[in-house]
N, C-alpha and C positions, 0 to 999 in steps of 0.2 A: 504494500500500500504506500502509495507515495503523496505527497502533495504538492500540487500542480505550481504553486508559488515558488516553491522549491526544489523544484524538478524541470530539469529538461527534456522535452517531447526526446530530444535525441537518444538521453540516455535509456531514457525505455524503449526506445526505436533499438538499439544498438543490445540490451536486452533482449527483447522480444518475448515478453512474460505469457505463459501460456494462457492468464485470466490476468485481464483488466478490469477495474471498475473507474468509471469517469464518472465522477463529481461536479456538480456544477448549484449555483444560489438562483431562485428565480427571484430579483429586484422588480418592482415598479414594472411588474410586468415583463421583465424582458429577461430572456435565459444570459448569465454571465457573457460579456464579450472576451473575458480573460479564459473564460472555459473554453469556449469554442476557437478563439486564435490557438489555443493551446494543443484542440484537439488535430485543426487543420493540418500544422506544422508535424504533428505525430504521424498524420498519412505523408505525407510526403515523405517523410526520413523515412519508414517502412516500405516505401514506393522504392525508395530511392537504395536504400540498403537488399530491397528484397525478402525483403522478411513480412511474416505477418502475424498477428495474435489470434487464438483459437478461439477462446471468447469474451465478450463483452457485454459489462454491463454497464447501467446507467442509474449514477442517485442525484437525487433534486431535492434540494432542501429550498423551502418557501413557508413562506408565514399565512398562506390563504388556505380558504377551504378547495378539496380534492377539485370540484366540480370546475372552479375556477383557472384550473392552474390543469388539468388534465391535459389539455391538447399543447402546450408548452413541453412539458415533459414526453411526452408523445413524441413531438419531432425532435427534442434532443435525441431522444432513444433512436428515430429513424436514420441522427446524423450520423449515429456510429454505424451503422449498416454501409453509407454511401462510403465507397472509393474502394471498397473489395478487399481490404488489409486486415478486418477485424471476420474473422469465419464465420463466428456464431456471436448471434448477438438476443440476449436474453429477450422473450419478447414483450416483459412487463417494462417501466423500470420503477426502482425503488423511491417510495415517496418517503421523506425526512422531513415532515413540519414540523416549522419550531416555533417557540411562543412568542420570538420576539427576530430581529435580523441574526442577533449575534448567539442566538440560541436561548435555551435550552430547548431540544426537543418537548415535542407536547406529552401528556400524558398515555402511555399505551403505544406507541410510535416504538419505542426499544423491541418491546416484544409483539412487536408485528414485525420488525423488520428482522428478528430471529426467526420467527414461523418464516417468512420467504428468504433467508439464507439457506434454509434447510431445504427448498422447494429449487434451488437456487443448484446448491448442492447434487440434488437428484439431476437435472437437465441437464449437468454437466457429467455424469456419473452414466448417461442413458446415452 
């Protein structure tokens, strides 16, 4: 697990981690643009090096209700599919609300996102 501020797309390009997961905040509506330049520059170094990641997945952490915020995360999740580098890509992704920008998650959110690590777990196992 790494953290995108502190990580370079290359060094995980140059890894080539069998399982990713990409992280991203939905602000004021809009999926991180530090996520997504982040993720771009990953396809390319993996384009570019020739390598690819087996599977991936997708978490979104946002302070609104599901309903609102669904189709955001939705197309993040569909961004990791585009450029053909990431094999398999979860078809949920993982929802992280939290009660405020800077966190904490809300209540129950820990142990749901255990239940679908485990669900998580199986897809990658099948």
């Amino acid at each position: 697990m790494v953290y995108i501020k502190n990580t370079a797309p290359e060094m995980v390009a140059n890894d080539s981690p069998d399982v990713l997961i990409v992280g991203t905040a939905v602000r004021i509506f809009m999926i991180s643009p530090v996520s997504k330049k982040w993720l771009r520059k990953l396809k390319g170094q993996l384009n570019k090096n020739k390598k690819s990641i087996k599977y991936g997945i997708s978490f979104v952490t946002h302070v609104l209700d599901f309903d609102k915020i669904k189709n955001k995360g939705n197309r993040f999740n569909e961004s990791l599919k585009k450029g053909n580098v990431i094999a398999n890509v979860y078809p949920e992704w993982i929802d992280g609300q939290v009660k405020t920008a800077e966190g904490p998650f809300k209540e129950g959110v820990i142990e749901r996102i255990e239940k679908e690590c485990k669900e998580i777990s199986k897809w990658i196992k099948s």
